[in-house]
Every structure is written in structure tokens, then in C-alpha cells.
C-alpha positions in Angstrom: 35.5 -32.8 -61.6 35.2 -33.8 -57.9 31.4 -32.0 -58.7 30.7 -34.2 -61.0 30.9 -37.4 -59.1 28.9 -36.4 -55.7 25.5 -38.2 -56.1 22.1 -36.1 -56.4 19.8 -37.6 -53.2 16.9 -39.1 -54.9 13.6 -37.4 -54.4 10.6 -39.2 -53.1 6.8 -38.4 -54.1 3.9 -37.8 -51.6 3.3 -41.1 -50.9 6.2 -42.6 -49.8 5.6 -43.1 -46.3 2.4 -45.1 -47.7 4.3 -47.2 -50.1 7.1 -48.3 -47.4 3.7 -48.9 -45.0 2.3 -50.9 -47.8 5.9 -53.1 -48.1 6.4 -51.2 -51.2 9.8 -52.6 -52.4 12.1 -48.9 -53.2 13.8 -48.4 -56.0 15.7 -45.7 -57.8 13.6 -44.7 -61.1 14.3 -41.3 -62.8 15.6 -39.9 -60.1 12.9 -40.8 -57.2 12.8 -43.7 -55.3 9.4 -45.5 -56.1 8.0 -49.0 -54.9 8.8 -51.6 -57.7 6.3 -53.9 -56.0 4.7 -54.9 -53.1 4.9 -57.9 -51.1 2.1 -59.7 -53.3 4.9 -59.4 -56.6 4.7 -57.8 -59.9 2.6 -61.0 -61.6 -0.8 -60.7 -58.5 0.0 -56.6 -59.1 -0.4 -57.3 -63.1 -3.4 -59.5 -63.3 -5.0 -57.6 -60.4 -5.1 -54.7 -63.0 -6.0 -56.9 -65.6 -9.1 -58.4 -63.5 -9.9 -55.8 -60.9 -8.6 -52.0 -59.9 -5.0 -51.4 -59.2 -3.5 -48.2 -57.7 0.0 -46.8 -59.4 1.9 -43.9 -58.0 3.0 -42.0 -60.8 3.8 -38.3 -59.1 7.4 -38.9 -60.2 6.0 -37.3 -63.7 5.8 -33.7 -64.9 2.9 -31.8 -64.3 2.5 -28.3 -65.4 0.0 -25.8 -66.7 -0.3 -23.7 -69.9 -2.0 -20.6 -69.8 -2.8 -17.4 -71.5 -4.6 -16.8 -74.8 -2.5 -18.5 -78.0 -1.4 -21.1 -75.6 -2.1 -23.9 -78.0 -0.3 -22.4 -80.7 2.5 -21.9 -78.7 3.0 -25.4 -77.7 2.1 -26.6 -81.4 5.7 -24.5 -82.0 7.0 -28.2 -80.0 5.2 -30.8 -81.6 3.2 -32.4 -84.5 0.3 -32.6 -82.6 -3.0 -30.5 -83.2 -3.4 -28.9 -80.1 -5.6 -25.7 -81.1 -8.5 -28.7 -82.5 -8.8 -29.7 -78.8 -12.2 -29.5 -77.4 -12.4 -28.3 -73.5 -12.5 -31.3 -71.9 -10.8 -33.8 -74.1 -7.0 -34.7 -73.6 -4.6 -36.2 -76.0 -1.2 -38.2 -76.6 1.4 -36.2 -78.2 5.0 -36.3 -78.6 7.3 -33.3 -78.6 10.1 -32.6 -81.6 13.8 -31.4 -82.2 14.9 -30.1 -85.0 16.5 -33.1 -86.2 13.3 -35.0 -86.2 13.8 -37.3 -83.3 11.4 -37.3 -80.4 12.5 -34.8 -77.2 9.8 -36.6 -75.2 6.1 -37.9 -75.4 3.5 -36.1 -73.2 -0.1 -35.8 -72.8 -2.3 -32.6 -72.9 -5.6 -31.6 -71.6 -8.0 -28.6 -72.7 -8.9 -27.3 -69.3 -10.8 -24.4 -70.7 -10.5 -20.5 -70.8 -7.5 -20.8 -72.8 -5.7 -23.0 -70.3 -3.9 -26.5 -71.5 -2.9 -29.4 -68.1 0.4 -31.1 -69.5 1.8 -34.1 -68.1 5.4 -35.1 -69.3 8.0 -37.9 -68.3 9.8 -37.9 -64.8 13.0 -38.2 -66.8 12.2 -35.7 -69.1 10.3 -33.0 -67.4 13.9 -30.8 -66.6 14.6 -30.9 -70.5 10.6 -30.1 -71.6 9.7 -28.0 -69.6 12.6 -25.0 -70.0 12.3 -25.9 -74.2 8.4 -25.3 -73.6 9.1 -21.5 -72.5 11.6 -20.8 -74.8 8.8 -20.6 -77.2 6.2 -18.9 -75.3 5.1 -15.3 -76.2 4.2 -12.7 -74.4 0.8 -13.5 -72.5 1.6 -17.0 -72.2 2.7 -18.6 -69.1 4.0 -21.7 -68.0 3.3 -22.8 -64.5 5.0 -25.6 -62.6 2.6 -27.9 -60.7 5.0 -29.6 -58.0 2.8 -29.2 -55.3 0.7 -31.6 -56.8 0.6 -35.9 -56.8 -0.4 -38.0 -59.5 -2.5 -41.1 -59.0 -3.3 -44.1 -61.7 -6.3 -46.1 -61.1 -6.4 -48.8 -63.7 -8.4 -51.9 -64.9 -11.7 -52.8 -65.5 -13.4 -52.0 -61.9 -11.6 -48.7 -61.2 -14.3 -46.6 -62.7 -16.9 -48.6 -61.4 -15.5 -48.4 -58.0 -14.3 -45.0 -58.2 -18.0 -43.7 -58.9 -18.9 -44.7 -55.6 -16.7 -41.9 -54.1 -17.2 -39.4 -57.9 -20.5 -40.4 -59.1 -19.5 -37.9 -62.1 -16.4 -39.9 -63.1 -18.7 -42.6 -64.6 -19.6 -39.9 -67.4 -16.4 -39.6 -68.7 -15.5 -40.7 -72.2 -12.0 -42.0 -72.9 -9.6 -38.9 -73.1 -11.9 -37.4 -70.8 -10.8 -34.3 -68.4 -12.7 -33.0 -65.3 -12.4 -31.4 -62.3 -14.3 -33.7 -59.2 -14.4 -34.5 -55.8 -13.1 -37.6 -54.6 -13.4 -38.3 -51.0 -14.8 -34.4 -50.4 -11.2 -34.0 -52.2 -10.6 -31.7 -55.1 -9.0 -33.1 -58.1 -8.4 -32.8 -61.9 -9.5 -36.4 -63.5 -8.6 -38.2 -66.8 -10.0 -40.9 -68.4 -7.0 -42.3 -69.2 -3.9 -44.3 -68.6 -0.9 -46.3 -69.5 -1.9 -49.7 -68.9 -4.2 -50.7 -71.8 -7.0 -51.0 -69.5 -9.7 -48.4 -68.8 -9.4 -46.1 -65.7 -8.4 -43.1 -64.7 -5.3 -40.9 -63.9 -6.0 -38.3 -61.4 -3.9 -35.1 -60.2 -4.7 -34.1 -57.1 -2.8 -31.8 -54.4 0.3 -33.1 -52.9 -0.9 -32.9 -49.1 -4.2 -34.8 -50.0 -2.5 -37.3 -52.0 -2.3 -40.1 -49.5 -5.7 -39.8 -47.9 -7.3 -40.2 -51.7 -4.5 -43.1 -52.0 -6.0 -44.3 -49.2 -10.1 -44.2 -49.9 -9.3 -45.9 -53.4 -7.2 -48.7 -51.6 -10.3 -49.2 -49.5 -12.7 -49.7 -52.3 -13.5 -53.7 -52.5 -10.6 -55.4 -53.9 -8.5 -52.3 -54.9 -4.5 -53.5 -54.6 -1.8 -51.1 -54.8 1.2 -51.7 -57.9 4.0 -50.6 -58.6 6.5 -49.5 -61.6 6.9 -53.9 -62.4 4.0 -54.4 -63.3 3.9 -51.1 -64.8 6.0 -51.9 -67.0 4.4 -56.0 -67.9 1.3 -53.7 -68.9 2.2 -51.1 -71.0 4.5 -53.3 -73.1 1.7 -56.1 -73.8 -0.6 -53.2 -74.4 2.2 -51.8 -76.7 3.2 -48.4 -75.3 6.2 -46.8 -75.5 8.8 -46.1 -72.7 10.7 -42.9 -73.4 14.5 -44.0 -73.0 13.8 -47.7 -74.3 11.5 -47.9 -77.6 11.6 -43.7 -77.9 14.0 -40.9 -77.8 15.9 -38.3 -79.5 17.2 -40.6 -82.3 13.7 -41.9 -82.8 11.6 -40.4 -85.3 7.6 -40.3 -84.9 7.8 -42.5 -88.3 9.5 -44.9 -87.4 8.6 -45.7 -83.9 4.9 -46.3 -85.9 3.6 -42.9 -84.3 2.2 -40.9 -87.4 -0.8 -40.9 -86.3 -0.1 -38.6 -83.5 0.6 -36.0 -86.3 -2.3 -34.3 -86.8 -3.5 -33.6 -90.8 -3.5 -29.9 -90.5 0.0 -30.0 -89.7 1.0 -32.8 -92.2 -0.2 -30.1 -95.1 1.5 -27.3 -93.3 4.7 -29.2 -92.1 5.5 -26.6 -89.6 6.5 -28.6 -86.6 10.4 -29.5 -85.8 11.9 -32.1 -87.8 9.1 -31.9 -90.1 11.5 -32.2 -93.1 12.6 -35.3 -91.6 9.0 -37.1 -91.4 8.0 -35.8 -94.8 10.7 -37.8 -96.2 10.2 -40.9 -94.4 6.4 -40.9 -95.1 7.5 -40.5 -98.7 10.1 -43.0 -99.3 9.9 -45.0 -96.2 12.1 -44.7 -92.9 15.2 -47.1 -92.7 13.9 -49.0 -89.6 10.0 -49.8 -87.8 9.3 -50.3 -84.4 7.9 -53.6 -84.3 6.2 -56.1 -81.9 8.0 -58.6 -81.3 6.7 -62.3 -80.0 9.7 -64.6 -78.9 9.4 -69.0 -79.1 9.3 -70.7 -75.7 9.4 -69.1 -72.2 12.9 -67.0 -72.1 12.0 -63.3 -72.4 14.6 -61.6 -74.6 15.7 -57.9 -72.6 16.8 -54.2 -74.0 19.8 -54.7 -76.5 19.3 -58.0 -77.2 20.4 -57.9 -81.3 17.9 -59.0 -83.7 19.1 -61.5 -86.4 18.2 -62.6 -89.7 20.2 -65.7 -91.6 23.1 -64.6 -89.0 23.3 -60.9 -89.8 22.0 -58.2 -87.6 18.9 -56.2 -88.6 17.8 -54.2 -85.1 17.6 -54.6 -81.7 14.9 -55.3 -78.6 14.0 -51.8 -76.8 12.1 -53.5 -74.2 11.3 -56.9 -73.6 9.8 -59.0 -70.8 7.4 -61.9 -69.6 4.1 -61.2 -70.2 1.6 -62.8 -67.5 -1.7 -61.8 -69.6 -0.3 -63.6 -72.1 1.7 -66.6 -70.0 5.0 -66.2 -72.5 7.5 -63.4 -73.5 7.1 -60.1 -75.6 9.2 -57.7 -76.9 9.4 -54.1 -78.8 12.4 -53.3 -80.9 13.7 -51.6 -84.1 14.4 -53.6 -87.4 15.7 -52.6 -90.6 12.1 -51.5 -92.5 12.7 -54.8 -95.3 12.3 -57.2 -92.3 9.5 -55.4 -90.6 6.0 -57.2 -91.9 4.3 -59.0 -89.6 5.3 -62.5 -89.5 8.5 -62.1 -90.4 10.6 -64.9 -88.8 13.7 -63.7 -87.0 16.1 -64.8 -84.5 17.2 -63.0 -81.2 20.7 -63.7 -79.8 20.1 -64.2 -75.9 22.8 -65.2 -74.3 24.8 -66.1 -77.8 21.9 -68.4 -78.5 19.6 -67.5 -81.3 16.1 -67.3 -80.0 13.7 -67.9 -82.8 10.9 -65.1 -82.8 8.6 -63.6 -85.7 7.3 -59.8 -85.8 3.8 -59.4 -84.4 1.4 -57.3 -84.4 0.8 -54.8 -81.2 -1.1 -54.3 -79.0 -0.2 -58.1 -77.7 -3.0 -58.0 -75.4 -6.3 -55.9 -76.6 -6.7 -52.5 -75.3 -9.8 -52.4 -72.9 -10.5 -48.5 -73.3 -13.6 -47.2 -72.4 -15.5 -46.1 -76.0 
């Protein structure tokens, strides 16, 4: 018992001497203490990404390695996901299963080439995936921890133009995109992706060269550093998913409005876990949608807020906020699959007061991907 109560220290990434240079404001988040914002706030951090370049710290997440020949189809053992149809080169969004059908974690995955796949999971997540990854490995297949290594997000609409001053080659790179590069004379793995709806990059790169390259990007013309506020503003206007809020293990990829990361050669083969599970919901329907949510006036309605219709509850807000693209509130949450169309006008109770809303569609704020 007494074990039980003494508290784990929380870890720090890389660049946390940077961040507390910077006037990164600390905070604990899955375990690491990470810089919420910075002394310009979470709405300059947000529309700087929107407008400009913005630099996130993201080496709290997962990184790892998959190697050996069959490596594919050994993580597709994990997920609904078509791994062995990825090109070298290309990277995709994918969730991992249990058995039950709900969703262990989402994750991305690169094709790195010669049989070798770069996954990146959840901070929160990584001491539950990764173990459940090897437990299905074979013989000849490998997983290999990356924790010597920092993760950097450079997002909005002047990161890659800014960053091809330093990686001429990152200008080539299509959306879902995977190289290796210098940056800086430094070596690192680059992705044309990110979680912020805009276009830019993600970019693994050792752990003792991680603040010089934080460094060269914050010097590019009007580069600002953000952190996990705005964040969070961005991916929910853009409509992603947080695992723990709008996802998680009694979430199925049906009705979190994810199907489409099940690819069509597993649909017809249904050999994924909880595949039983999404069969039947694609057939007759799942009992509840994640929705977009678009509340009246200025009051953002927050996680657990209950969702009403005529005074009976039909879901609940998984995340919710205030939106500065958009200058008013938005929200994500689960309703009972009859109340789910867009448009449908519903009430959430803040505060005991019934906060008029109506289901909307998502993304709220267009996704700016390179194409």
C-alpha cells in the first residue's frame, strides 16, 4: 500500500532547459512536465500556427522501430490498418485494437524501407503498446525502442517553406511523406505530417541534437515556439482525436467515425481484434457517433459536460474548448446514434444551465494539408 501512494518524478524531454529559457509555462502531461505556453499565451501560439510556423515539443510520445522481414504483418496482428500496402516512404494514421473492439491506442506508421516500419504512439500509451506490440512478434522481427531520440512539430503554412531554407529536400515531400535529411548539418527522419490541421512537418531527430535544431527553426523569420494549449485549440477545430478524451478502450473505430482507417483488404478478411465487433456496427449501426459539436454564444462547454435532448440525456462532450480560428466554442462528444445528423439541435448542461448547441460537421476549421 504505502507503495502505491509515493509519487513517480515526472520525466522531462530534451528540451526542457529550452522551454524554461523560452518562459515555457510547466506542466504535468502524461507523465512529463511540458510547457503549456509561453509568455505570448495559447491564443498568439494558436493563430501563429494558423498564420505563420510554430514549433511544438512533442518528444513526450513513443517512438520505436519495427524491423525484420514480415514486420508489417506482424503489426497488422494489432490493428485494422493495411500496413503491408504501404509504399517506402509514405506514413499513415492507424489505430491499434483489443479484442473487445475498443481502441488500445491511435499511432502513426512509416515505411522506412528494407523491411523496416518508424512507429510513433501516445506519451500515455507507449508503456501499454509497446509490450502488446512484441507479444505478437515472430521470430525475426524486432522491436526497438527509440528513447534516445526527440520529437519536433513544425506546423502552419510557412514551416515548409521556411524549413527548406535549412532541407531544401523537405519541399518535395508529399503529405504522409517520410525522409531521412539534414537539417542544420543535422541528421533526421522527416514527415510530412502533423496534428494540427495545417501542413508541416514532424521530425525525429537524436535526443542530444534536439535543441540546437529547436533552435535553427526558432530562428527562421517569424518562427514562435507553442505549447500543449494551443495544441490542443488546433487539433480539436481541425477535428482530431485525443486518446483519453474522444478515444479509448471503450471506443470502437465505428463509432468514433474512424472506418476509414480500416483498410478494405481487412474489411473482407475481418482478421484484426475486435473485428466481430465492427462488422456488426457497420451492419446495423453502432449505438452512439462521435460528433462535432458547435455550442450558441461564447461559453465553451468542457469534457463531461452531458448532452441533452427535450431534458433527457443522449451523450456527453469528450473535449471541448474556445476556438480562436473560429472566435467562438467547439466541442467533440458522443450521442446516442438517433440524435447524431448534422444539425441536430441539442442542449448541453454547463453549469445546470442548458446550453443550446446543434451537431456539426468536423473538421470546424478546414484542413490545410499539403496535396
Amino acid at each position: 500500500m504505502a507503495e502505491s501512494l509515493v509519487e513517480t518524478p515526472l520525466l522531462e524531454t530534451p528540451l526542457a532547459s529550452l522551454h524554461r529559457e523560452l518562459g515555457g509555462k510547466m506542466v504535468p502531461f502524461a507523465g512529463y512536465l511540458m510547457p503549456v505556453q509561453y509568455p505570448a499565451g495559447i491564443l498568439a501560439e494558436h493563430l501563429a500556427t494558423r498564420a505563420g510556423a510554430a514549433l511544438f515539443d512533442v518528444s513526450h510520445m513513443g517512438q520505436a522501430e519495427l524491423v525484420g522481414e514480415g514486420a508489417a504483418a506482424a503489426l497488422e496482428r494489432l490493428t485494422p490498418a493495411d500496413i503491408q500496402i504501404l509504399k517506402p516512404g509514405r506514413q499513415k494514421y492507424g489505430l491499434l485494437t483489443t479484442e473487445s473492439g475498443g481502441i488500445l491506442d491511435d499511432f502513426m506508421v512509416a515505411n522506412l524501407g528494407e523491411g523496416g516500419l518508424f512507429l510513433v504512439v501516445n506519451a500515455s500509451r507507449k508503456q501499454v503498446d509497446l509490450p502488446a506490440i512484441e507479444a505478437v512478434l515472430p521470430a525475426g522481427v524486432r522491436l526497438n525502442r527509440l528513447e534516445d531520440r526527440a520529437l519536433l512539430a513544425f506546423q502552419g503554412p510557412q514551416a515548409v517553406p521556411l524549413l527548406a531554407t535549412l532541407a531544401p529536400g523537405v519541399a518535395a515531400l508529399p503529405f504522409m511523406g517520410v525522409a531521412r535529411l539534414e537539417i542544420a548539418g543535422i541528421p533526421v527522419l522527416v514527415s510530412r505530417s502533423g496534428y494540427t490541421g495545417e501542413d508541416g512537418v514532424e521530425i525525429s531527430v537524436p535526443a542530444e541534437r534536439a535543441e540546437a535544431l529547436a533552435k535553427a527553426l526558432l530562428a527562421l523569420p517569424g518562427a514562435v515556439p507553442a505549447g500543449l494549449g494551443a495544441r490542443d485549440s488546433l487539433r480539436l477545430e481541425a477535428g482530431l482525436c485525443l486518446y483519453g478524451n474522444d478515444i479509448d478502450e471503450t471506443t470502437s473505430p465505428v463509432e468514433a467515425a474512424l472506418v476509414w482507417t480500416i483498410g478494405k483488404r481487412r474489411r473482407m478478411a475481418w482478421d484484426f481484434p475486435g473485428a466481430e465487433r465492427a462488422r456488426e456496427e457497420l451492419d446495423n449501426g453502432p449505438r452512439r457517433l462521435r460528433v462535432g459539436l458547435l455550442p450558441e454564444g461564447r461559453q465553451p462547454a468542457r469534457a463531461h459536460t452531458a448532452i441533452a435532448l427535450a431534458g433527457e440525456t443522449v451523450g456527453e462532450v469528450t473535449s471541448g474548448t474556445f476556438g480562436p480560428s473560429l472566435n467562438g466554442p467547439c466541442a467533440m462528444g458522443y450521442v446516442a446514434r438517433p440524435h447524431a445528423a448534422d444539425g441536430t439541435a441539442l442542449e448541453l448542461m454547463v453549469r445546470g444551465k442548458a446550453l443550446p448547441a446543434r451537431v456539426a460537421a468536423t473538421p470546424f476549421v478546414p484542413h490545410r494539408y499539403a496535396r
